[in-house]
N, C-alpha and C positions, 0 to 999 in steps of 0.2 A: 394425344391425351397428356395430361401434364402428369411432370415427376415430382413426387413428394421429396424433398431435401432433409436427409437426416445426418447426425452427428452421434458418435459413440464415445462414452466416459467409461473409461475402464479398458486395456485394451488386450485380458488376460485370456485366457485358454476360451472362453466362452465369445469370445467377440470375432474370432474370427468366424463362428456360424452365421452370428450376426450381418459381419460385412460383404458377406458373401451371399446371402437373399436381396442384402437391401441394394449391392450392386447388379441385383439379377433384375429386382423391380423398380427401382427407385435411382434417385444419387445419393452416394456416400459424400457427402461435402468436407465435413470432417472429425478426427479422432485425437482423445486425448488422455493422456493415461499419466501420474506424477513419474515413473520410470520413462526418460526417452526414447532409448531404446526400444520397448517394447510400443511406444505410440508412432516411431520411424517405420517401425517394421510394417505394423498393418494400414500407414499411412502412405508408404511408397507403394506397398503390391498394390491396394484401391485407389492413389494417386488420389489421395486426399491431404487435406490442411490438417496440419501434425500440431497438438499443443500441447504443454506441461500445466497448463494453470486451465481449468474451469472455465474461472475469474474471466480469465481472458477469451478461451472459447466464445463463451454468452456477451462480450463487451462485441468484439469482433464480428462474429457470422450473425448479421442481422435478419437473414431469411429463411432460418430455419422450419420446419415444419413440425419434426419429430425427432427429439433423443434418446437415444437407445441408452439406457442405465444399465452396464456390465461392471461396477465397482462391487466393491466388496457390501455384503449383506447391510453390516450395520452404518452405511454411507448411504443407502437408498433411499432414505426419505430426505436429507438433505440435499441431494442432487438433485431429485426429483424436483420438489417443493423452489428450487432455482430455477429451475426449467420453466415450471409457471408463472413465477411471477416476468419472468419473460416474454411470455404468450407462446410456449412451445408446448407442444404434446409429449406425452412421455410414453416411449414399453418399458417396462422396470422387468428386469430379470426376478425369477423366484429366489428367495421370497421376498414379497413386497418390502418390509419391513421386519424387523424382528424384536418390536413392539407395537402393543396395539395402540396407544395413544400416539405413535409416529402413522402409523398406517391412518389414522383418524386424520391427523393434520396434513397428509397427502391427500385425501380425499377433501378436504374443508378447501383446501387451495386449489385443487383441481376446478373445484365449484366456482369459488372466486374468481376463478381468471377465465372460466367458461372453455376450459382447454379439458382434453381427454387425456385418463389415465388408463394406460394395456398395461396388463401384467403376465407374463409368459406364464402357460401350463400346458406346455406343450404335449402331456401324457391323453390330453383330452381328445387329441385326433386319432391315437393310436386304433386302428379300425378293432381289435377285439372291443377296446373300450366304447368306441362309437356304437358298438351292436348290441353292447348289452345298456348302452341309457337307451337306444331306441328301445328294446323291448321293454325297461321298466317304464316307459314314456306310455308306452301301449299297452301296460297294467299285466303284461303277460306272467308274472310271476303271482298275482293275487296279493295280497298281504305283504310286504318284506318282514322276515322272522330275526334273523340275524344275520352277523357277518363275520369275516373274518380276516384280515389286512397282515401279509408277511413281509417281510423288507429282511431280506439276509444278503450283503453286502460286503465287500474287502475294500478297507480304506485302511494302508498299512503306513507305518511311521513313516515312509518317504514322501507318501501324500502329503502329510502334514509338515516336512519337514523342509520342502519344496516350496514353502509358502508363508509371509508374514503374517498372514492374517488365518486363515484357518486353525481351526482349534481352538481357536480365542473368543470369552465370552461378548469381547463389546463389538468385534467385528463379521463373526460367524452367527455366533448366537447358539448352534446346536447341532446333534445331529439330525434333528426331527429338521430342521430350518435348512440346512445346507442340504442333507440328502435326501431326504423325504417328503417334503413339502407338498410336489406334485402329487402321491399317495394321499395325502391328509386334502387335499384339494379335490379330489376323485372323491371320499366319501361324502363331504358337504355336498358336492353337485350331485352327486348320484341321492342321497340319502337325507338331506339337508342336515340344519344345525345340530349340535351335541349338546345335551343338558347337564350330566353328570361325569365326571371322569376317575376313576381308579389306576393309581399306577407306581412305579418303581422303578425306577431306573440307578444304573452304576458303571461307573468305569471299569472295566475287570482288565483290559491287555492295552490299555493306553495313558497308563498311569505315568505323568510326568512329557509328555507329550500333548495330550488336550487338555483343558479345561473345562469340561463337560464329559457329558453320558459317551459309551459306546454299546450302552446295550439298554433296553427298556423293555417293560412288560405294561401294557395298557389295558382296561377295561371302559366301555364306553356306552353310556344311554342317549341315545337320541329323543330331542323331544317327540318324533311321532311312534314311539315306544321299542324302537329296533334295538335291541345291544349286541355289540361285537366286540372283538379283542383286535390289538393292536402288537403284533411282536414283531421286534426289530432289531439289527445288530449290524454292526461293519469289520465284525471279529468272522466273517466268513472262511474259512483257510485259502488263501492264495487267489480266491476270484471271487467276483459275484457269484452267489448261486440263483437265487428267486427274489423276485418280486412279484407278490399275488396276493387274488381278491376273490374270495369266494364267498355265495350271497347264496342266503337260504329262504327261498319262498314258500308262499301256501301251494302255489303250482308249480314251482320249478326248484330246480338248484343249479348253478353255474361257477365257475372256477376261471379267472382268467391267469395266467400264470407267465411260465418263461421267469427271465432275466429281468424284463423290463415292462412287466404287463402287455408283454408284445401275443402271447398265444392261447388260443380259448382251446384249455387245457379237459375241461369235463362240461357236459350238457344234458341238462335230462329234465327238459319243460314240455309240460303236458299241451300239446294239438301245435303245438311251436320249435321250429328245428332252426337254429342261427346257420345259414351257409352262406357261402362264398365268399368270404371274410378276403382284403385282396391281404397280399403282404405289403408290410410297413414300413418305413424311411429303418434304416440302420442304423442302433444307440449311437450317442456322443463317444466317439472312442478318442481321449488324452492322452495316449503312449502310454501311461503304468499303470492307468485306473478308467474305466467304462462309466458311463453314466446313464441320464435316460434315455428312449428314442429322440432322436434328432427332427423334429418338427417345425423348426424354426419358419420353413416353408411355409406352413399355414398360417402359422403366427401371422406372419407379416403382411400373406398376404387377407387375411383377418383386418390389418391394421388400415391397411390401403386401399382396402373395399368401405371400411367405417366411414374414412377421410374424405376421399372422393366419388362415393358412393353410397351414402346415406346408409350402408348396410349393417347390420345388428354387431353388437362388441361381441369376441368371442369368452373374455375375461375381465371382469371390471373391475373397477377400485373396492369394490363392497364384498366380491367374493375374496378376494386379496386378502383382504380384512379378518373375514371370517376364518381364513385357512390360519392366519397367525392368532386369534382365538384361541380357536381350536386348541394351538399349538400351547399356547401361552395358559390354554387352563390339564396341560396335560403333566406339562414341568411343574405348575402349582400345588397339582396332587404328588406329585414325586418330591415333594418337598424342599423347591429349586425356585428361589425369588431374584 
């Protein structure tokens, strides 16, 4: 069976998840990062071709299939959109972009060059999550009433202070964008589009350290009449505490919870009982700071059943799209242009 040949740009805390499925399915050919250092490091352990320039990356490795985009947020659609007009496939780390006319023009060139665009969300395998789109897939709830989305997090100045580009508006873009995204990506797939958004956001304990929100309060109307709220913070004391999503049906009501959306914390749907949920891959753990479940696994292997096997995307450039939306009409009501 042939290996798909992939390259990774970006070579930071997230790319070694990266080179490690794609050296488990695929060939890592090669990785390049504008720090050396950090592109030696993940290019000697996968004995891959180490580069500082892009530029040179895409002149050079002419047989590429797939590049992995692990740069910084607000680099992503220009990596990307290089990648096409090359004829390479792209997975673009969350979030795709962190504008929606750059997400537009990822997709517009995606078209053009007849190349696929993945976008990592990887919260979507998480089996509570899986269990509960099967049952709203299978109407089990009746009606959805409303919802309710928590994100309570510790992301403390060392986080940020470990890092050029975080916290910063033209390369982070937010804390909805960097930390939450796969959350705001759970409601459009589970619930679809958002029509109306209320909200407020403020820096309270990272003043002078980010340049954006660390805390917000959201209210939300879906166009097919569901509203929910949306509260979220990285001002956690000392750890993550929750990340959870509780959805209120005509038949049912469900709570998924934990740290990471990893556990189906309450259930109580009428002639319907969710069992034997298996347990799920282990969060991204970074040394000072946790992130989401570690799913990279499916990803990829997602990417390389599309590739070589005509099999369905598990994320596309259009949902991509919609989660920076979302996002983008969420700062607009917070009064954040």
């Amino acid at each position: 069976m042939k290996k798909l040949k992939f390259a990774i740009i970006g070579c930071g805390r997230i790319a070694e998840r990266h080179a490690e499925q794609i050296n488990r399915l695929a060939v890592l050919q090669a990785v390049c990062d504008t720090v050396e250092s950090h592109a030696l490091n993940l290019g000697k352990h996968f004995e891959s071709n180490v580069y500082t320039s892009y530029d040179d990356l895409l002149l050079n490795e002419k047989d590429l299939d797939v590049i992995s985009i692990c740069t910084p947020n607000g680099l992503h659609a220009e990596h990307s959109i290089k990648a096409f007009r090359h004829g390479i496939h792209v997975l673009c780390e969350k979030p795709m972009a962190i504008s929606v006319f750059d997400c537009g023009e990822m997709i517009k060139e995606a078209e053009k060059f007849n190349r696929r665009l993945f976008v990592v969300k990887q919260n979507r395998y998480n089996p509570p999550v899986k269990a509960i789109k099967q049952a709203l897939d299978e109407n089990r709830f009746g009606k959805i009433l409303s919802l309710q989305l928590n994100c309570f997090w510790n992301r403390n100045k060392d986080y940020y202070s470990g890092s050029e580009w975080k916290g910063t508006n033209k390369l982070d873009g937010g804390t909805l964008f960097t930390q939450y995204s796969h959350f705001i990506d759970l409601l459009y797939w589970m619930f679809g589009d958002v029509k109306r958004v209320e909200a407020m956001t403020k820096n309270l304990n990272h003043e002078k350290i980010i340049e954006f929100e660390d805390t917000g309060v959201v209210i939300l109307e879906f166009y097919n009449g569901i509203i929910g709220t949306i509260n979220y913070t990285v001002n956690s004391f000392g750890k993550n505490m929750e990340g959870s999503l509780t959805v209120f049906g005509e038949y049912g009501t469900v709570k998924i919870g934990g740290q990471y959306l990893n556990e189906l914390e309450y259930q109580n749907i009428k002639d319907y009982q969710i069992t034997d949920i298996p347990y799920g891959n282990p969060p991204n753990n970074y040394g000072k700071y946790v992130g989401s479940m570690s799913n990279h696994d499916k990803v990829y292997e997602n990417v390389i059943d599309v590739l070589l096997n005509k099999g369905m995307i598990g994320t596309n450039g259009f949902e991509g799209l919609k989660t920076v939306e979302i996002i983008d009409k969420i700062y607009t009501a917070a009064g954040r242009h």
